[in-house]
ZADO-1210 file (C-alpha; in nm, 4 decimals, padded with zeros to 6 digits):
<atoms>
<atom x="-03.0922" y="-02.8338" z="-00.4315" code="UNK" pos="1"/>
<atom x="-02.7623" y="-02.9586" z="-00.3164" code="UNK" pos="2"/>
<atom x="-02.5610" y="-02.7871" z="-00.5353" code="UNK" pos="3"/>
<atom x="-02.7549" y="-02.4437" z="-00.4505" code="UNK" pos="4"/>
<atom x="-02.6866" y="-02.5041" z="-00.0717" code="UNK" pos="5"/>
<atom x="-02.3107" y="-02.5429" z="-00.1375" code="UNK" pos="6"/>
<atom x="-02.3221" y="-02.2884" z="-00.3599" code="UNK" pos="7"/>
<atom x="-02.4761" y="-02.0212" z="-00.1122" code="UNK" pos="8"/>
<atom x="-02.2307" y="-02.1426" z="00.1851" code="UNK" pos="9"/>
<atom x="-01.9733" y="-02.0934" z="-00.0006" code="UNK" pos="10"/>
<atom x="-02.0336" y="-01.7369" z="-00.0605" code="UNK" pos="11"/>
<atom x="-02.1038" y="-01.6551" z="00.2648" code="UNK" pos="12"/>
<atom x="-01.8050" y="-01.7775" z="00.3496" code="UNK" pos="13"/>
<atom x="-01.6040" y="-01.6412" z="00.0811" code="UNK" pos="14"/>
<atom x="-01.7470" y="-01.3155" z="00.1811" code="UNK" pos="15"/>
<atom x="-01.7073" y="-01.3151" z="00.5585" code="UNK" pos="16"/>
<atom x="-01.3321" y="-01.4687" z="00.4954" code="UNK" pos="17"/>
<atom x="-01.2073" y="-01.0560" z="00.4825" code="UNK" pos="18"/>
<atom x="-01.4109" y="-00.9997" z="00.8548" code="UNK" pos="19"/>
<atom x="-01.2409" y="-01.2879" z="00.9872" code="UNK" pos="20"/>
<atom x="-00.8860" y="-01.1669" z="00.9156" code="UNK" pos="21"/>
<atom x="-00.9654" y="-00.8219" z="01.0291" code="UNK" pos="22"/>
<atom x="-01.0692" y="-00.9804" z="01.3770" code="UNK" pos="23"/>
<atom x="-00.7563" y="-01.2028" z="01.3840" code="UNK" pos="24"/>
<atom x="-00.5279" y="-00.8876" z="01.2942" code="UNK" pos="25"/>
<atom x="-00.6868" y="-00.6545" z="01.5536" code="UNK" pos="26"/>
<atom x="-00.6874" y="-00.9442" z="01.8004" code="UNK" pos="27"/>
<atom x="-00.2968" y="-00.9922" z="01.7041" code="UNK" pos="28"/>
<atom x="-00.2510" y="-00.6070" z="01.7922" code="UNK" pos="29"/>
<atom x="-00.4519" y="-00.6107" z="02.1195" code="UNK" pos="30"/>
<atom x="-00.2511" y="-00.9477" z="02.2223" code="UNK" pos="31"/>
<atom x="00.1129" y="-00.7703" z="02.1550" code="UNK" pos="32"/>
<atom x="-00.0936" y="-00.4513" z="02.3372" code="UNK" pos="33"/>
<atom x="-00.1738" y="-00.6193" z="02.6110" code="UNK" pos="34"/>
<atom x="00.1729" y="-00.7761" z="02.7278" code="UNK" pos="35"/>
<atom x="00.2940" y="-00.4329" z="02.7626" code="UNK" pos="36"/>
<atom x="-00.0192" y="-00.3014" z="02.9393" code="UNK" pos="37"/>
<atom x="-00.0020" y="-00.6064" z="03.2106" code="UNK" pos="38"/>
<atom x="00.3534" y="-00.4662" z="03.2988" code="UNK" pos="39"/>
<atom x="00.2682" y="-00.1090" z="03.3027" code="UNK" pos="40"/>
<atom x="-00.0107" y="-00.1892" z="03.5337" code="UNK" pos="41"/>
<atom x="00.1760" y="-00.3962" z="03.7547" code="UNK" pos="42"/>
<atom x="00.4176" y="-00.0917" z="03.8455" code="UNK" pos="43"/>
<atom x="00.1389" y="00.1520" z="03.9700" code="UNK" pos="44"/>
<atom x="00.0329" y="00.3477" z="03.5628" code="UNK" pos="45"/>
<atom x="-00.3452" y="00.3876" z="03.5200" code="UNK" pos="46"/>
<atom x="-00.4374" y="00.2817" z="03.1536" code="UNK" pos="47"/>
<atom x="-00.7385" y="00.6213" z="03.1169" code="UNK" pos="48"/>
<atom x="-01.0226" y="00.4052" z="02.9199" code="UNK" pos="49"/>
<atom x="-00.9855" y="00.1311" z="02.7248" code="UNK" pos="50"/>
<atom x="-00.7451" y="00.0492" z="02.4777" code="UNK" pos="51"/>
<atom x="-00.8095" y="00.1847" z="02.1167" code="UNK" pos="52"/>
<atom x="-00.7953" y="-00.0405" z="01.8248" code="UNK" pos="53"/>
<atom x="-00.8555" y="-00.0612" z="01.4664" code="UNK" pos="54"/>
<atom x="-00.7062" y="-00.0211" z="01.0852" code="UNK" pos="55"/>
<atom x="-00.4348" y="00.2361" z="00.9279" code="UNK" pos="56"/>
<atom x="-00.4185" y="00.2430" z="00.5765" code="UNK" pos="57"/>
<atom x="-00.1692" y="00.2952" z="00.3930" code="UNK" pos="58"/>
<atom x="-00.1499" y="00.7223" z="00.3054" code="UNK" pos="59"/>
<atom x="-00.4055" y="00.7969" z="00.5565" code="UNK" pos="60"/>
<atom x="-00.3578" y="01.0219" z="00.8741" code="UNK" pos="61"/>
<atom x="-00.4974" y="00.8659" z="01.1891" code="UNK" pos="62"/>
<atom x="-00.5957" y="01.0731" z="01.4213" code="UNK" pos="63"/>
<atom x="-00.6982" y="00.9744" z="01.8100" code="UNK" pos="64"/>
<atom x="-00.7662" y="01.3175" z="02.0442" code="UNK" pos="65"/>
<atom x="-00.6532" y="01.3368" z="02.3873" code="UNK" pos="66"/>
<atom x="-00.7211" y="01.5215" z="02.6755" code="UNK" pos="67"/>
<atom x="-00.4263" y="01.6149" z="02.8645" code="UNK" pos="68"/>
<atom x="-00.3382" y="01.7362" z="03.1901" code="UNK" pos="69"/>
<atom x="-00.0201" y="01.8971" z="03.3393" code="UNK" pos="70"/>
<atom x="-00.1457" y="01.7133" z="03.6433" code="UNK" pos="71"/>
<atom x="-00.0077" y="01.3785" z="03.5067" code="UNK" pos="72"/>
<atom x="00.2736" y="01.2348" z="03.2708" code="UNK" pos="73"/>
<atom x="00.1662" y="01.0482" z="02.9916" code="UNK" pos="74"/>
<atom x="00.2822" y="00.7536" z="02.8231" code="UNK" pos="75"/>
<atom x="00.1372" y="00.5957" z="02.4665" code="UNK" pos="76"/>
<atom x="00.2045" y="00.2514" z="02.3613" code="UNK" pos="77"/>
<atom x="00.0680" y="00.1642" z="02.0424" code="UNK" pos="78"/>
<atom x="00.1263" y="-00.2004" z="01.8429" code="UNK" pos="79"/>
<atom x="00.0584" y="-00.2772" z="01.5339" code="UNK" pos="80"/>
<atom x="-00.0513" y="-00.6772" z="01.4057" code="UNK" pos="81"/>
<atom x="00.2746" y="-00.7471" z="01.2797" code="UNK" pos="82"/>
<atom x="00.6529" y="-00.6701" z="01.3140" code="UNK" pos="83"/>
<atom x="00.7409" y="-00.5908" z="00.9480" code="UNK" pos="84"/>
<atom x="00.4687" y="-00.2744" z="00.9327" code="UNK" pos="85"/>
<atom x="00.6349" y="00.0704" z="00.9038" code="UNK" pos="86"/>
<atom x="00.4011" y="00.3685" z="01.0960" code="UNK" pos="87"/>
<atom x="00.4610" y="00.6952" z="01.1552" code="UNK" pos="88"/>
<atom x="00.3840" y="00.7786" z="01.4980" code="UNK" pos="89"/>
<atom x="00.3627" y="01.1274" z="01.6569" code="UNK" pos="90"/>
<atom x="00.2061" y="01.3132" z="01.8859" code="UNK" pos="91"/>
<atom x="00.0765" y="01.6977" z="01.8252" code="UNK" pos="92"/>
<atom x="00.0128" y="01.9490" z="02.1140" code="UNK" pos="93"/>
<atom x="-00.2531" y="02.1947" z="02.1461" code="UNK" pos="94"/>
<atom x="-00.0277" y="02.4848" z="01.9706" code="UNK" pos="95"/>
<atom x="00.0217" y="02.2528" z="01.6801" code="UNK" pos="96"/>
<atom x="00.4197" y="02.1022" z="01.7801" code="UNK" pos="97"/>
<atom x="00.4980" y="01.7970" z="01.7560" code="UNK" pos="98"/>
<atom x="00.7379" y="01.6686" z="02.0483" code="UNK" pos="99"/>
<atom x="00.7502" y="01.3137" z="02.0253" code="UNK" pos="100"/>
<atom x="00.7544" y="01.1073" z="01.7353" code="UNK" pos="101"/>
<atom x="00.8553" y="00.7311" z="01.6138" code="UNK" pos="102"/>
<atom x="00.8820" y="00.5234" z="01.3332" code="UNK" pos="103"/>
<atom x="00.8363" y="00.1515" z="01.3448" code="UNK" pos="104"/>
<atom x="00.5749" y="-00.1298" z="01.4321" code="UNK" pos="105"/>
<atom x="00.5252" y="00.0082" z="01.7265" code="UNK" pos="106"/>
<atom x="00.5913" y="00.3079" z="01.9679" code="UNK" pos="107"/>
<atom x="00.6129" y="00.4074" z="02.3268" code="UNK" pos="108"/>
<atom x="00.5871" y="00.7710" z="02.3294" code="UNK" pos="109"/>
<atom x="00.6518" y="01.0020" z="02.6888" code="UNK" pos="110"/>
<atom x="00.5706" y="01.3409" z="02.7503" code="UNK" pos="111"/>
<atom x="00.5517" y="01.5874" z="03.0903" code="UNK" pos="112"/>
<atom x="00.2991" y="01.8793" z="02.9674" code="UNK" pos="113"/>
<atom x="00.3484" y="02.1868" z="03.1237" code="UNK" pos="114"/>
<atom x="00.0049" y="02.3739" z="03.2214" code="UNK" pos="115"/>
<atom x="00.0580" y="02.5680" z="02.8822" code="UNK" pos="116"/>
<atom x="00.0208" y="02.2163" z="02.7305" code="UNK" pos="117"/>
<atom x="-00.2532" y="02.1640" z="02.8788" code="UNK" pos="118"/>
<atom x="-00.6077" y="02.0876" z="02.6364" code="UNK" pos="119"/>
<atom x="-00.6442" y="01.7994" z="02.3200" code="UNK" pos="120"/>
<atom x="-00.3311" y="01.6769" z="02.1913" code="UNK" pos="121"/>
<atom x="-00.3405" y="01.4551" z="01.9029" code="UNK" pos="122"/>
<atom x="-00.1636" y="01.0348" z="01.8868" code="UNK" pos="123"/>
<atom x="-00.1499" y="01.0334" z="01.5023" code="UNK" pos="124"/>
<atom x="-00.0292" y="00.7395" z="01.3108" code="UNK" pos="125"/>
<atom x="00.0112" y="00.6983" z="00.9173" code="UNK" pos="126"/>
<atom x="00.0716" y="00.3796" z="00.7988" code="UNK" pos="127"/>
<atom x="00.3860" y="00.3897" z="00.5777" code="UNK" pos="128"/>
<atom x="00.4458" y="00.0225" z="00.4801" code="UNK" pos="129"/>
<atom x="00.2236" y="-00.2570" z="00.5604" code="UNK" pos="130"/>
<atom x="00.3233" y="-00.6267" z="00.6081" code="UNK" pos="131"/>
<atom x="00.1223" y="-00.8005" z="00.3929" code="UNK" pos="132"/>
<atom x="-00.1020" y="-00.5313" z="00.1997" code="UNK" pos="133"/>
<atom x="-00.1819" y="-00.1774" z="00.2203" code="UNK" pos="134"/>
<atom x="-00.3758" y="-00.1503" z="00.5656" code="UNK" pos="135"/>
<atom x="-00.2271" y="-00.2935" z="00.9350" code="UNK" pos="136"/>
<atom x="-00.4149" y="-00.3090" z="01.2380" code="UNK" pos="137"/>
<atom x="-00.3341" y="-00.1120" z="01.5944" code="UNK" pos="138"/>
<atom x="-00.4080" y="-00.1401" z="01.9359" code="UNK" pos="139"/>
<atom x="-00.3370" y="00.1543" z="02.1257" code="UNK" pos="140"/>
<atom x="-00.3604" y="00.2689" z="02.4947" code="UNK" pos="141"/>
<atom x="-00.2665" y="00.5943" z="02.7334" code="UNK" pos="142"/>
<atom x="-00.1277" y="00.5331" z="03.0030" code="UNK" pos="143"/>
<atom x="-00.0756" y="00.8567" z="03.3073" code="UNK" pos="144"/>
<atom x="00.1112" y="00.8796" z="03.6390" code="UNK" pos="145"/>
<atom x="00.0272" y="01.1899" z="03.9096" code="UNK" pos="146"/>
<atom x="00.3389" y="01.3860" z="03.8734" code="UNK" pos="147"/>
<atom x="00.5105" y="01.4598" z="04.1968" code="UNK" pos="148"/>
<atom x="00.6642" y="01.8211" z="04.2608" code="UNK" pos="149"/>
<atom x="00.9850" y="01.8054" z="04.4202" code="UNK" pos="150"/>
</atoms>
């Protein structure tokens, strides 16, 4: 009986060992997130919703739509679980350009829409490299600021 008991634990655990690191590596990305939100906060940006997190892997496009607003600028940080992962970060407007991009572990990308820009943009991320394997974890967020006309 003993031996079945071990046995059984010690599948369950072998089998909920995967779930564990996924929580540690999107916890990892929230916590580098989350340093950069505090700051952003402090100086008067409104994070819109909560942060977005998950996984990239590695040849897939991520894509997170957006609802923009020439009424505000924009800013979108996005951090991955580790420094050594290699994403492809860009943002696509409604007419299908791309105007910001960035390569790296993580990103900080700005833009001013005009009221042409106006509608769903895209934050799309494809995971180039990863640290350790073939997938990284992200923790994204969108930050805006009222625009002031001068």
């Amino acid at each position: 009986m003993g031996a079945a008991v071990s046995k059984s634990l010690l599948f369950v655990l072998l089998f909920s060992l995967p779930f564990a690191f996924g929580v540690e590596g999107e916890d990892k990305a929230l916590g580098r997130l989350s340093m950069t939100a505090d700051m952003l906060v402090c100086i008067g940006e409104e994070m819109t919703g909560n942060p977005l997190s998950g996984i990239l892997i590695a040849g897939d496009t991520l894509s997170i739509n957006v609802n923009i607003s020439s009424t505000y600028s924009y800013q979108f940080i996005v951090w991955t679980d580790s420094a050594f992962n290699c994403v492809d970060f860009w943002l696509t407007n409604p007419q299908g350009g791309t105007p910001r991009s960035d390569i790296g572990d993580h990103t900080a990308l700005a833009i001013m829409p005009d009221s042409a820009e106006t509608g769903i943009w895209q934050l799309e991320m494809e995971l180039l490299e990863g640290a350790y394997s073939d997938t990284a974890y992200y923790a994204a967020a969108i930050f805006r600021r009222s625009r002031t006309l001068q």
